[in-house]
N, CA, C and O atoms as CSV, one atom per row, in Angstrom:
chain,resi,resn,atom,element,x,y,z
A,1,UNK,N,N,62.933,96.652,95.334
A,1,UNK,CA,C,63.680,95.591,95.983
A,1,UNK,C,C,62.751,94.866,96.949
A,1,UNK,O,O,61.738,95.485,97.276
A,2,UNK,N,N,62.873,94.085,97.275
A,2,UNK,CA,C,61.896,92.661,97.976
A,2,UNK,C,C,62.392,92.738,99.070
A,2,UNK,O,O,63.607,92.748,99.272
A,3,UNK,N,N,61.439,92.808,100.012
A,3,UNK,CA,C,61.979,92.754,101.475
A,3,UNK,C,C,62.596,91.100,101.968
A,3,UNK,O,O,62.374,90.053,101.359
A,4,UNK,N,N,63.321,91.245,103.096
A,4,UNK,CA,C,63.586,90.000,103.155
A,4,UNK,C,C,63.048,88.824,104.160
A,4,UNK,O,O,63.393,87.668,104.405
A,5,UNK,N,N,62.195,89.566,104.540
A,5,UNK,CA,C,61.218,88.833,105.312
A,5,UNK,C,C,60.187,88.091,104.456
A,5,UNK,O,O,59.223,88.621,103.903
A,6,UNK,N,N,60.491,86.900,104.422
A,6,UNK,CA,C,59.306,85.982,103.517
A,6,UNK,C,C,58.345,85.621,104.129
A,6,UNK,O,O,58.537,85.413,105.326
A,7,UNK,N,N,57.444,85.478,103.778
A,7,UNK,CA,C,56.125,85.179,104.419
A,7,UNK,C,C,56.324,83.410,104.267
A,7,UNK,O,O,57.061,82.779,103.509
A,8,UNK,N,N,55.119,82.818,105.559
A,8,UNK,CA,C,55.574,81.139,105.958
A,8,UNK,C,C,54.925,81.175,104.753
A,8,UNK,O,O,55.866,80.721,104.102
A,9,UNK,N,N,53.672,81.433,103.555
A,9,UNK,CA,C,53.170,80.776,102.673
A,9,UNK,C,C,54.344,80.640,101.639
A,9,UNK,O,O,54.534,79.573,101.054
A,10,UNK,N,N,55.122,81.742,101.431
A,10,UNK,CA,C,56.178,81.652,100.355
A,10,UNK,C,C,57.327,80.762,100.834
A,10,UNK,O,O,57.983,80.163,99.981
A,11,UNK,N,N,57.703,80.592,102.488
A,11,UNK,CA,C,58.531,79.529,102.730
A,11,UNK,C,C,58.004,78.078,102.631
A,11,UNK,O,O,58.670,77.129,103.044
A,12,UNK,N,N,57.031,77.969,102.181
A,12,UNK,CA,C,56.253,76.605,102.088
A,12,UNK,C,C,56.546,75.958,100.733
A,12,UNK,O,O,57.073,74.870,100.499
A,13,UNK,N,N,55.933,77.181,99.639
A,13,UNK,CA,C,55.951,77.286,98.476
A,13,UNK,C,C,57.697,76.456,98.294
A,13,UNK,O,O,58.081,75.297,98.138
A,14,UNK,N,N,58.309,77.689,98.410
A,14,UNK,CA,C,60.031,76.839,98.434
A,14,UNK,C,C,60.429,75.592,98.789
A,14,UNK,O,O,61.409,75.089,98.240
A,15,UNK,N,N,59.709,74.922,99.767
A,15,UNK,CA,C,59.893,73.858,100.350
A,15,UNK,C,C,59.437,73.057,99.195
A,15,UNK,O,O,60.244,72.450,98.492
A,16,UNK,N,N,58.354,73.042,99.015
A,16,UNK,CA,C,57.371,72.276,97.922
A,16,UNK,C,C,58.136,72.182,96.590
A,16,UNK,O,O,58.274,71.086,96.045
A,17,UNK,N,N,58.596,73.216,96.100
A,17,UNK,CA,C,59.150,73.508,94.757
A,17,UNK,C,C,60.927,72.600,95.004
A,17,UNK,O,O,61.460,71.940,94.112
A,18,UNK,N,N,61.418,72.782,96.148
A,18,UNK,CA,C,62.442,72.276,96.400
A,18,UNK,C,C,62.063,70.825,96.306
A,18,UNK,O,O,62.816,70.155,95.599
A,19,UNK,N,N,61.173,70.269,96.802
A,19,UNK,CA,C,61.097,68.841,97.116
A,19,UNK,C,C,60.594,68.522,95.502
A,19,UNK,O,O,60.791,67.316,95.357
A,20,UNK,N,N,60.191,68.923,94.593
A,20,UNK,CA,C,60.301,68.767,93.138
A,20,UNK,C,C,60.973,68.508,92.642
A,20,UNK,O,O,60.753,67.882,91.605
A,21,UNK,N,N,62.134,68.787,93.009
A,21,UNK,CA,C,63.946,69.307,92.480
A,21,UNK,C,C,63.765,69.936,91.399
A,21,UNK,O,O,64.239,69.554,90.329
A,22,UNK,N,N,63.015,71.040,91.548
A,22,UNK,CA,C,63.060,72.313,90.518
A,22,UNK,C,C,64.143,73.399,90.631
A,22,UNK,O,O,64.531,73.888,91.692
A,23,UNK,N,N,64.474,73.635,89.704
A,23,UNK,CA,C,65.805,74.676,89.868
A,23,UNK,C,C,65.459,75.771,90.590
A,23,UNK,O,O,64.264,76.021,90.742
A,24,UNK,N,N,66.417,76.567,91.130
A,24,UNK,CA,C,65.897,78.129,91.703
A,24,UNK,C,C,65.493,79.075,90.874
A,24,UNK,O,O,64.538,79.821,91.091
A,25,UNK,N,N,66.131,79.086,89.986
A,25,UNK,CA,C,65.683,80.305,89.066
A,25,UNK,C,C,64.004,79.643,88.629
A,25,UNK,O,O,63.110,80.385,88.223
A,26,UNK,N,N,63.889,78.635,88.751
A,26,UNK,CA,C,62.538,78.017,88.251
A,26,UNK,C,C,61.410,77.988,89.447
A,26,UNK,O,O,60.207,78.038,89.192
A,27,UNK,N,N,61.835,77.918,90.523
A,27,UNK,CA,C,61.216,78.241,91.840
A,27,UNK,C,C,61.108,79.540,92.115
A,27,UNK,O,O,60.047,79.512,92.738
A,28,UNK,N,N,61.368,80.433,92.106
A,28,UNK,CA,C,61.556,82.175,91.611
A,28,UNK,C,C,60.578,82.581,91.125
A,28,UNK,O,O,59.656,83.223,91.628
A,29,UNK,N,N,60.784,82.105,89.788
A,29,UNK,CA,C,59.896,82.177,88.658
A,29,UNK,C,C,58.306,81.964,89.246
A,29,UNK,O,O,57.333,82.712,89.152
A,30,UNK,N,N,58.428,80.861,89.780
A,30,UNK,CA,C,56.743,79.912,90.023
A,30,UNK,C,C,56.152,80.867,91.105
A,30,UNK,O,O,55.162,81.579,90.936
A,31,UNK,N,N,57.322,80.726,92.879
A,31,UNK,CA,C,56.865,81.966,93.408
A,31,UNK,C,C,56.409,83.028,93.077
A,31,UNK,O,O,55.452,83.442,93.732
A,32,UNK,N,N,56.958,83.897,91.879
A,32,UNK,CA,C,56.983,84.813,91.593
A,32,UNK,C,C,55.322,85.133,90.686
A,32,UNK,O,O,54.478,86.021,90.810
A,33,UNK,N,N,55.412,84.145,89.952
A,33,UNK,CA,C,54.081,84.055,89.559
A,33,UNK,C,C,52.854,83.810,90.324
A,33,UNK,O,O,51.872,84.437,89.926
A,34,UNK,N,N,52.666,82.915,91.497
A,34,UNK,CA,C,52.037,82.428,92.176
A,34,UNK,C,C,51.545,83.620,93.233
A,34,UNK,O,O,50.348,83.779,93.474
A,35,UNK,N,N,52.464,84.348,93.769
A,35,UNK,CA,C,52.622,85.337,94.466
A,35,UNK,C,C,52.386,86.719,94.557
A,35,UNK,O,O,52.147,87.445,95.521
A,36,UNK,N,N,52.556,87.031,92.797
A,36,UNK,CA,C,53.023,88.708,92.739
A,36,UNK,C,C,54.001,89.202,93.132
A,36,UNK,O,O,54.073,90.363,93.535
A,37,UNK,N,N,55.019,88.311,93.074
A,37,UNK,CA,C,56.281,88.860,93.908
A,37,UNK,C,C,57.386,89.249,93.155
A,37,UNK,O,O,57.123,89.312,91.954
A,38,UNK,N,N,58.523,89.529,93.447
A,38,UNK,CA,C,59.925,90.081,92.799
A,38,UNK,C,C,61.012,89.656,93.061
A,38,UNK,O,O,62.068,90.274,92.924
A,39,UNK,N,N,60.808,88.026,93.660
A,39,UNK,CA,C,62.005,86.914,94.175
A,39,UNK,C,C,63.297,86.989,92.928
A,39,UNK,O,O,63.259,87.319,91.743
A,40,UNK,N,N,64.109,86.645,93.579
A,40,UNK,CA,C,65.202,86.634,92.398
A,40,UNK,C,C,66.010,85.265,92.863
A,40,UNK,O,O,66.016,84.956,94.055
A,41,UNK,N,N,66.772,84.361,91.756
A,41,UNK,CA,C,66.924,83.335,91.783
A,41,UNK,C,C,67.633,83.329,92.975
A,41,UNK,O,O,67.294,82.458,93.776
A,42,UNK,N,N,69.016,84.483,93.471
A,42,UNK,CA,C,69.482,84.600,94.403
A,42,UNK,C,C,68.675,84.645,95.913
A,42,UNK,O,O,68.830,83.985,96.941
A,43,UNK,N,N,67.793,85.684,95.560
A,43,UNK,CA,C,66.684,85.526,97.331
A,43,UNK,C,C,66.062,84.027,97.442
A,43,UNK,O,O,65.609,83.643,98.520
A,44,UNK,N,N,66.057,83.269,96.394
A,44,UNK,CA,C,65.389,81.814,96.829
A,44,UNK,C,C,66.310,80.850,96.968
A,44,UNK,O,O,65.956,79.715,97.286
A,45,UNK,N,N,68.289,81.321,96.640
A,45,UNK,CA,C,68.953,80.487,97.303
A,45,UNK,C,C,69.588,81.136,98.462
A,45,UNK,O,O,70.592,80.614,98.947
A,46,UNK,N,N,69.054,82.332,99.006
A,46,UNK,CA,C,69.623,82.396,100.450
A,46,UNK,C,C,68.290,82.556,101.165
A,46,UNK,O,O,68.421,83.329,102.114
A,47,UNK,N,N,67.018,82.077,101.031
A,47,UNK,CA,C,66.237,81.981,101.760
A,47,UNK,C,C,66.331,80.475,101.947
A,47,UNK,O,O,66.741,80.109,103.048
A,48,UNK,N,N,66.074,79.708,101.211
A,48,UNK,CA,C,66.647,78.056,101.242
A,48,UNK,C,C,67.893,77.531,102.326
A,48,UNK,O,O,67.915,76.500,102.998
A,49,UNK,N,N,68.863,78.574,102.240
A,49,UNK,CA,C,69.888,78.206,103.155
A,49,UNK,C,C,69.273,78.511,104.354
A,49,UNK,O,O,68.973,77.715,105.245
A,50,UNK,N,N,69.072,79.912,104.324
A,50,UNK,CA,C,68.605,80.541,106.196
A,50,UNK,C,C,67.745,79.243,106.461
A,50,UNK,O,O,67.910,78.641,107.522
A,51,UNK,N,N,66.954,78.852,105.652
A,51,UNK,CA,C,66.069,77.610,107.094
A,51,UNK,C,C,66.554,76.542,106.623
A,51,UNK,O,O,65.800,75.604,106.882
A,52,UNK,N,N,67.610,76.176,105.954
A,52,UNK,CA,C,67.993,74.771,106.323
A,52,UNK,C,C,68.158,73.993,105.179
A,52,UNK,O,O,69.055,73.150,105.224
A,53,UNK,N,N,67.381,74.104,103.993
A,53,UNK,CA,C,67.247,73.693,102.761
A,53,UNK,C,C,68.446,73.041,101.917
A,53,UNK,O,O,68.668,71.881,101.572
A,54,UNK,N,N,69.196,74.368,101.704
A,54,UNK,CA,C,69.980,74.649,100.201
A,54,UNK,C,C,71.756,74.011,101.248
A,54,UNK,O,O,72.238,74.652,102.182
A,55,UNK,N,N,72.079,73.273,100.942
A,55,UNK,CA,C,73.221,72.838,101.116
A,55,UNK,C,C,74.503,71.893,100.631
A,55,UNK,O,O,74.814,72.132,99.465
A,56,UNK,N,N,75.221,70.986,101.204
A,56,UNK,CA,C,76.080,69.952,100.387
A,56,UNK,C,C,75.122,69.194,100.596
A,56,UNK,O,O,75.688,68.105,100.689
A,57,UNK,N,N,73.926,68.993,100.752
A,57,UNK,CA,C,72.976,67.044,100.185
A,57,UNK,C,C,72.342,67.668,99.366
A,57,UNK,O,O,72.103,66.884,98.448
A,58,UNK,N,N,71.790,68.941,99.089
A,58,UNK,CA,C,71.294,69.860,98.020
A,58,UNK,C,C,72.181,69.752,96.769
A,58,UNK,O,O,71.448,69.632,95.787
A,59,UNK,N,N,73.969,69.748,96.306
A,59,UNK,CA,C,74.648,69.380,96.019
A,59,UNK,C,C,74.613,67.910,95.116
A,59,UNK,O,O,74.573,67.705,93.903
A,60,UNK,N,N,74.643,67.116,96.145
A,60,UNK,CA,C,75.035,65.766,95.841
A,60,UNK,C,C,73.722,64.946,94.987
A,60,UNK,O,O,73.860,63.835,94.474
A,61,UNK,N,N,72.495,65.719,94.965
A,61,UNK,CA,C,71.932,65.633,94.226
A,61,UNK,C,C,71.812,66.090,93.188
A,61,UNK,O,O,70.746,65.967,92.584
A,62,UNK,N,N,72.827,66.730,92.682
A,62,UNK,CA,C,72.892,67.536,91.367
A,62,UNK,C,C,73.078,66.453,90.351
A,62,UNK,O,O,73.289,65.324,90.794
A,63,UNK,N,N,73.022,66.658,88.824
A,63,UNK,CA,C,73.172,65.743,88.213
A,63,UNK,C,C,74.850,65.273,87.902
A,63,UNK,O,O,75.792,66.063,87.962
A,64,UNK,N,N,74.955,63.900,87.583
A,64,UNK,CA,C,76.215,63.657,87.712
A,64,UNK,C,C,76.680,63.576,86.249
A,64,UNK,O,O,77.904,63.445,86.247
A,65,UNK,N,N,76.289,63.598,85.279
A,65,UNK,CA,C,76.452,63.317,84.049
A,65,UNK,C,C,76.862,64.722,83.416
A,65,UNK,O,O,76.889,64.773,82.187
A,66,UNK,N,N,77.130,65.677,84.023
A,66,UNK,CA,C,77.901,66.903,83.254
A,66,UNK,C,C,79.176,66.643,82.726
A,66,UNK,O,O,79.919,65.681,82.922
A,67,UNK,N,N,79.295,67.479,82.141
A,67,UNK,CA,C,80.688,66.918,81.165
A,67,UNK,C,C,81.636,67.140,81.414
A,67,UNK,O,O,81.880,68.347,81.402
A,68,UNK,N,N,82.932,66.094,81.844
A,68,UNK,CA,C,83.913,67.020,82.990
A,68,UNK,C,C,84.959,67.724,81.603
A,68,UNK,O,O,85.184,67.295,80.471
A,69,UNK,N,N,85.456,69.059,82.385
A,69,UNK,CA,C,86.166,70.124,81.835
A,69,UNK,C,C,87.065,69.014,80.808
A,69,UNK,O,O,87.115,67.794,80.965
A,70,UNK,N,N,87.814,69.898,79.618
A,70,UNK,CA,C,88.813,69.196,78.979
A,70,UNK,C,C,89.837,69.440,79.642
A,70,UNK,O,O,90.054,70.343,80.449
A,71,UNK,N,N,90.641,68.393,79.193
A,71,UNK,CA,C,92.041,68.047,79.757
A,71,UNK,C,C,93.127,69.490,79.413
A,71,UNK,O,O,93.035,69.827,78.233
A,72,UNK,N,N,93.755,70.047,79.946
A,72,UNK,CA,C,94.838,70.783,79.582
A,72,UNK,C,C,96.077,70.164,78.798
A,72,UNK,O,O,96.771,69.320,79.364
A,73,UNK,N,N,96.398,70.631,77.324
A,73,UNK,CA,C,97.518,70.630,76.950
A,73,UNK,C,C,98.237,71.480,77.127
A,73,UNK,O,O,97.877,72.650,77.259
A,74,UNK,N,N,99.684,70.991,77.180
A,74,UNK,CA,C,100.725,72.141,77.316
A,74,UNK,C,C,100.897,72.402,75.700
A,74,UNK,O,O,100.635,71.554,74.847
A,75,UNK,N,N,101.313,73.532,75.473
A,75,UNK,CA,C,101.918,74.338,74.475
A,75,UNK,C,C,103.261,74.079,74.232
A,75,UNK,O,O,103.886,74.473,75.216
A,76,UNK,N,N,103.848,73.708,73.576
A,76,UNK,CA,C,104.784,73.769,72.893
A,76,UNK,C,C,105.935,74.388,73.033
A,76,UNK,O,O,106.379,74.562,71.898
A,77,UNK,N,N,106.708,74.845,73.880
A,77,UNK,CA,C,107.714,76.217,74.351
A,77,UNK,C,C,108.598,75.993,73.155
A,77,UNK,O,O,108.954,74.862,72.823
A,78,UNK,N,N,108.997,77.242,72.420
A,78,UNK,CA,C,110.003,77.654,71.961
A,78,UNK,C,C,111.449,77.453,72.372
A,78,UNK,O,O,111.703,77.923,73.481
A,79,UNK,N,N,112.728,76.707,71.570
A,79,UNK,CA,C,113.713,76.733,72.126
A,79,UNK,C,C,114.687,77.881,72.554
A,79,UNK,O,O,115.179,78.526,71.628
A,80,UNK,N,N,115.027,78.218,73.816
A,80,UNK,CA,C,115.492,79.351,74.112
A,80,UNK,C,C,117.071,79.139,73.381
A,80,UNK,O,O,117.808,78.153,73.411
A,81,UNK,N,N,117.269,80.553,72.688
A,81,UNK,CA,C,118.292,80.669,71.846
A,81,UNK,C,C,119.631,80.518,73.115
A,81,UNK,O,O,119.390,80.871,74.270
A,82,UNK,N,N,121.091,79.932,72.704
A,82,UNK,CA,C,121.827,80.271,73.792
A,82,UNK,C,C,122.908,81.383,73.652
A,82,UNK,O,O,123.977,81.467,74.258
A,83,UNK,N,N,122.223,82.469,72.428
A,83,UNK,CA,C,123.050,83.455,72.481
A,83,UNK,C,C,122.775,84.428,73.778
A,83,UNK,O,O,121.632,84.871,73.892
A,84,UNK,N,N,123.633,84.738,74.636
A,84,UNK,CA,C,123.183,85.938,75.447
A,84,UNK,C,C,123.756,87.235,75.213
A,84,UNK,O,O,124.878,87.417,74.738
A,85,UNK,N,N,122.805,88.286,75.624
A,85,UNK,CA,C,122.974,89.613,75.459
A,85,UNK,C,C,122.431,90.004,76.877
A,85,UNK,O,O,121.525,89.431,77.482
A,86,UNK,N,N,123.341,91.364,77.394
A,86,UNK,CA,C,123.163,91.557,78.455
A,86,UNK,C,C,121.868,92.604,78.379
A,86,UNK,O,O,121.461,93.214,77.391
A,87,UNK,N,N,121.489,92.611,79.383
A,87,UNK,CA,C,119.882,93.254,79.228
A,87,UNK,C,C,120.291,94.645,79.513
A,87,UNK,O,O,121.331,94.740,80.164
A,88,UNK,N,N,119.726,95.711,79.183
A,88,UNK,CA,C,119.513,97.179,79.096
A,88,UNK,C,C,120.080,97.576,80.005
A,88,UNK,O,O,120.898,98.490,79.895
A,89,UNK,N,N,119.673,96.738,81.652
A,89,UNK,CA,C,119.741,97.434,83.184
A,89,UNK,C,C,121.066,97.210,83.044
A,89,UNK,O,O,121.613,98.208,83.513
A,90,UNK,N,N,121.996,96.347,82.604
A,90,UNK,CA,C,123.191,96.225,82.986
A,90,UNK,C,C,124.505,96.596,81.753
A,90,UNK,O,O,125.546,95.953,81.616
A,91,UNK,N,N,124.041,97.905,80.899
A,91,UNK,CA,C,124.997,98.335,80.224
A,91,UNK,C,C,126.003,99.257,81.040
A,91,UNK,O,O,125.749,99.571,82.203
A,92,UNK,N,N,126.908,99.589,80.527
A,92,UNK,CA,C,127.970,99.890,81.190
A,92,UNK,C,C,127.796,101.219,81.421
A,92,UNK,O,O,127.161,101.879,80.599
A,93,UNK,N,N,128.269,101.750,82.443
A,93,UNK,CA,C,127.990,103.455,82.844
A,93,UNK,C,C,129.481,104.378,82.124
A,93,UNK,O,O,130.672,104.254,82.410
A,94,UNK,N,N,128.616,105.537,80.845
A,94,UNK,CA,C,129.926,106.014,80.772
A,94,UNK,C,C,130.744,106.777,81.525
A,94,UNK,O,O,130.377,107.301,82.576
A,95,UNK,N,N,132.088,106.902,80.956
A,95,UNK,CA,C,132.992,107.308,82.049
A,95,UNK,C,C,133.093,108.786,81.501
A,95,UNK,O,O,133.729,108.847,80.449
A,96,UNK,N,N,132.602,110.017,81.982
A,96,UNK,CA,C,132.991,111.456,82.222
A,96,UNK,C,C,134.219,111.447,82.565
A,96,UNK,O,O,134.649,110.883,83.571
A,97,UNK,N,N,135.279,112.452,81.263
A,97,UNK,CA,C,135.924,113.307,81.744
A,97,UNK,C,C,136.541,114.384,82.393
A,97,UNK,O,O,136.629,115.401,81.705
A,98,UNK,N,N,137.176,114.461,83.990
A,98,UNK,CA,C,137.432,115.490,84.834
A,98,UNK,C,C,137.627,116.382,84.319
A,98,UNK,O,O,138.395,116.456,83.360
A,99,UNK,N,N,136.693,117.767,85.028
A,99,UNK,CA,C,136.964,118.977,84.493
A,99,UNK,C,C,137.468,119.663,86.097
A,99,UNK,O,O,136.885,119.408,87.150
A,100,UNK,N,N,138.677,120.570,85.964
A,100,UNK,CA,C,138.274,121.309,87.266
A,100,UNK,C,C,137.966,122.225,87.607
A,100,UNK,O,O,137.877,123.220,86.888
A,101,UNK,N,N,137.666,122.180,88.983
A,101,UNK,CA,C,136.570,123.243,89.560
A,101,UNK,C,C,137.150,124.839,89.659
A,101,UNK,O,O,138.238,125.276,90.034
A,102,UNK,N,N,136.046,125.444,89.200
A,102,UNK,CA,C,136.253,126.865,89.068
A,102,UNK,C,C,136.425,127.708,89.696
A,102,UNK,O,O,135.548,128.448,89.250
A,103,UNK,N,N,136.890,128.256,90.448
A,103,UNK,CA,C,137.116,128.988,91.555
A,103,UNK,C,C,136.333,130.453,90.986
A,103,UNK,O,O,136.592,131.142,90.000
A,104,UNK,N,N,134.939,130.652,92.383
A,104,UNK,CA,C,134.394,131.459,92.028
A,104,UNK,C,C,135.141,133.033,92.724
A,104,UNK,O,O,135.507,133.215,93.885
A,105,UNK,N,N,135.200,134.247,91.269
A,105,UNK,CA,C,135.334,135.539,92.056
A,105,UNK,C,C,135.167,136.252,93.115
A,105,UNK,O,O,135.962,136.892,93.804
A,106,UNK,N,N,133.806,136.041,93.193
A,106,UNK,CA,C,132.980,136.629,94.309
A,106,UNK,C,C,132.686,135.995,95.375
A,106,UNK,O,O,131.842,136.402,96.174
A,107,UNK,N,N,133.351,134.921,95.513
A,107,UNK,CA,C,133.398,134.089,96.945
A,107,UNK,C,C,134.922,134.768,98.048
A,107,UNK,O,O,136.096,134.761,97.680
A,108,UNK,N,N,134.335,135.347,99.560
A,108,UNK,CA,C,135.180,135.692,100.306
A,108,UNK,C,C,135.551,137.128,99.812
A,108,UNK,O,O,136.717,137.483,99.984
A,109,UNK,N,N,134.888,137.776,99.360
A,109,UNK,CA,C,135.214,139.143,99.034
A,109,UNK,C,C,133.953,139.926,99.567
A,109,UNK,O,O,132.835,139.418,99.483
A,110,UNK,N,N,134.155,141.173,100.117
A,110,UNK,CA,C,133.598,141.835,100.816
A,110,UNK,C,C,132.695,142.776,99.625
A,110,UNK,O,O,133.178,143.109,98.543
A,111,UNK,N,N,131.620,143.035,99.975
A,111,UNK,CA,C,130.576,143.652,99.079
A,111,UNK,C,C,131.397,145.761,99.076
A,111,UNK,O,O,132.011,146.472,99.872
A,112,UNK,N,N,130.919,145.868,97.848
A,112,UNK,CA,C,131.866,147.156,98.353
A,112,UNK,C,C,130.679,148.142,97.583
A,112,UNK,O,O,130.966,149.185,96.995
A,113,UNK,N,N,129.328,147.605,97.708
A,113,UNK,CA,C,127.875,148.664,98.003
A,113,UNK,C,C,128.606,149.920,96.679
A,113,UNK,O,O,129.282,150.942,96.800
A,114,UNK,N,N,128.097,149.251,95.601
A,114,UNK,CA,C,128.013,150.524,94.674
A,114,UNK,C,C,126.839,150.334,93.959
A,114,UNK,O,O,126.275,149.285,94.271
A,115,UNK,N,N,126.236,151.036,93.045
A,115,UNK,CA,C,125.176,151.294,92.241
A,115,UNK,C,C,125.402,150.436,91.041
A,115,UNK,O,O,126.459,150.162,90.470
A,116,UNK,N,N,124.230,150.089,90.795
A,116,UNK,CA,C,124.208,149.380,89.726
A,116,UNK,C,C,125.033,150.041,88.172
A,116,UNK,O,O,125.555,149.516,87.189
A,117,UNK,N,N,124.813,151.299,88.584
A,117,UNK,CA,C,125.463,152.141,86.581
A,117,UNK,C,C,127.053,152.189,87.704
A,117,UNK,O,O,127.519,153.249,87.286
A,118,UNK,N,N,127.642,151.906,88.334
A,118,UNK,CA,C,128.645,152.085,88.695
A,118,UNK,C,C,129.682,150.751,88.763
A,118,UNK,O,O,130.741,150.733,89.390
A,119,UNK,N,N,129.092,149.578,87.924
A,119,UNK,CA,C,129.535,148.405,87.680
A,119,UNK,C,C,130.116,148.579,86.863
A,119,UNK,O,O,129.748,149.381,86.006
A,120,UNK,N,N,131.452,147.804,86.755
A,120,UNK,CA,C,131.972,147.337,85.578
A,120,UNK,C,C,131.682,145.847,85.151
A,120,UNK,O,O,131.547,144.973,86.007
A,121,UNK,N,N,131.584,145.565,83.696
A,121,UNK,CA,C,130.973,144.128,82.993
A,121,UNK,C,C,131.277,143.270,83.670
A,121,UNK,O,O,130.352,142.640,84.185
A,122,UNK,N,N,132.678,142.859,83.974
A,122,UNK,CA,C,133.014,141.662,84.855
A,122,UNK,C,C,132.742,141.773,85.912
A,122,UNK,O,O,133.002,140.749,86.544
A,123,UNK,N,N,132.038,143.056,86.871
A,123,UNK,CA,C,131.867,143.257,88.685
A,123,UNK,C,C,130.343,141.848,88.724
A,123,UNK,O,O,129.491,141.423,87.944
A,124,UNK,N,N,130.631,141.693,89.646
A,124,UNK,CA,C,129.508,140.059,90.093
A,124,UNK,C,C,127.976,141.602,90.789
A,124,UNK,O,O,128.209,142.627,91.430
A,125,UNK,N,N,126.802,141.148,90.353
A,125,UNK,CA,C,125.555,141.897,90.117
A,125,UNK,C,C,124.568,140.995,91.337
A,125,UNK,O,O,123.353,141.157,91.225
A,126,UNK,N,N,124.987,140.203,92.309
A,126,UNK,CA,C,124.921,139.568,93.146
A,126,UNK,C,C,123.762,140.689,94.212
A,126,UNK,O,O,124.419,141.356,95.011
A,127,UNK,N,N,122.672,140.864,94.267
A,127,UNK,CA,C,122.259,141.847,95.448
A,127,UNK,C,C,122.528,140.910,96.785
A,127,UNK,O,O,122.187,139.786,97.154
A,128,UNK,N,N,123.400,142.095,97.353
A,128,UNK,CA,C,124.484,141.912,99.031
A,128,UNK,C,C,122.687,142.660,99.471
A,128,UNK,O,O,121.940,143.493,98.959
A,129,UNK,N,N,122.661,141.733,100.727
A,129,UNK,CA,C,121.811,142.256,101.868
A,129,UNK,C,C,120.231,141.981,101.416
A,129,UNK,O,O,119.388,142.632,102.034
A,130,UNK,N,N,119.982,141.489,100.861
A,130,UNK,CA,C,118.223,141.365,100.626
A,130,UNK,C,C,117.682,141.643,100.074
A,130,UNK,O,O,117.906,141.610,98.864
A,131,UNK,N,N,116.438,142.173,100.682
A,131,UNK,CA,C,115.681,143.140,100.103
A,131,UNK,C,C,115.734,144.498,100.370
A,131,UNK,O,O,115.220,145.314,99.604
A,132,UNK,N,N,116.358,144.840,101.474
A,132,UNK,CA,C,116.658,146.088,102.166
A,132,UNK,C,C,118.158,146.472,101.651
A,132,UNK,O,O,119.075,146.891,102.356
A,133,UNK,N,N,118.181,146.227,100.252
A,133,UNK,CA,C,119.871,146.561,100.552
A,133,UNK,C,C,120.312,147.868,99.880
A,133,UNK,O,O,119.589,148.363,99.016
A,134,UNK,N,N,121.363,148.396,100.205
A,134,UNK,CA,C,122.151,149.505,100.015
A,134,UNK,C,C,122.524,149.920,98.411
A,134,UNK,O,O,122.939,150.921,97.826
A,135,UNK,N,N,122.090,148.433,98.035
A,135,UNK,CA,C,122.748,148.958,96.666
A,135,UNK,C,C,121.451,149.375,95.660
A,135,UNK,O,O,120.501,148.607,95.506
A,136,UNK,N,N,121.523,150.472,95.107
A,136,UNK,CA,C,120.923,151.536,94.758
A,136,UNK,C,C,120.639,151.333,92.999
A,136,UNK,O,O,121.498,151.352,92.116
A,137,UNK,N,N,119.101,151.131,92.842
A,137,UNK,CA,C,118.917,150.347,91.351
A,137,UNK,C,C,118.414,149.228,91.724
A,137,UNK,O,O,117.635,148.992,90.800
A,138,UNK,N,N,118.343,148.504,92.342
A,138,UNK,CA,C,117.554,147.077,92.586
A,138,UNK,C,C,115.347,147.372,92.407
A,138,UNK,O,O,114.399,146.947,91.747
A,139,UNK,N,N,115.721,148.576,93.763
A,139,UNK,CA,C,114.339,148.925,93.820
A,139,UNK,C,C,113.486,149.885,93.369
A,139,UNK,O,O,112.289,149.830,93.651
């Protein structure tokens, strides 16, 4: 990478090549040859600016005979159909049939601490008390 300290012979050079109206990448180039150097079209347009050079009268000397852009046509739009259909977000939510609520067994009933082989099929297998608990078979 090229330091950015230019030496006054290479800011001269630029000056000179500028007052040519040689392009940058072509002033680069010439520096670059002239020099031994590793300028890049970019370091010779922000060295041009830092002292004063490269600006809007830099600009206005550009050539005027470029070819201005083509005109934009519009496209053609498709006639929007006037059938409507309601969009996805706004189909109708179905309606669930009430079921009612189950009233659980083992709610409000007092644990009555028996052993697991001492269950009957329908007794609720619920371990009362934790990990520390009384009922015998868990651990």
């Amino acid at each position: 990478m090229q330091s950015t300290d230019w030496t006054s012979e290479h800011s001269d050079a630029l000056r000179e090549y500028l007052a040519k109206r040689m392009s940058y990448s072509e002033i680069a180039e010439a520096i670059n040859v002239k020099f031994k150097t590793a300028y890049s079209r970019s370091a010779a347009i922000g060295r041009a600016r830092r002292i004063g050079l490269a600006g809007p009268d830099r600009a206005k000397d550009s050539p005027k005979h470029w070819p201005a852009p083509p005109p934009k046509v519009q496209q053609p739009q498709p006639r929007k159909s006037r059938e409507r259909s309601a969009p996805e977000f706004m189909r109708p939510v179905p309606i669930f049939e009430r079921t009612e609520t189950v009233k659980l067994r083992c709610v409000e009933i007092d644990p009555r601490h028996v052993s697991l082989t001492d269950l009957e099929p329908d007794d609720c297998r619920y371990p009362y008390g934790g990990r520390f608990s009384s009922v015998s078979g868990w651990f």
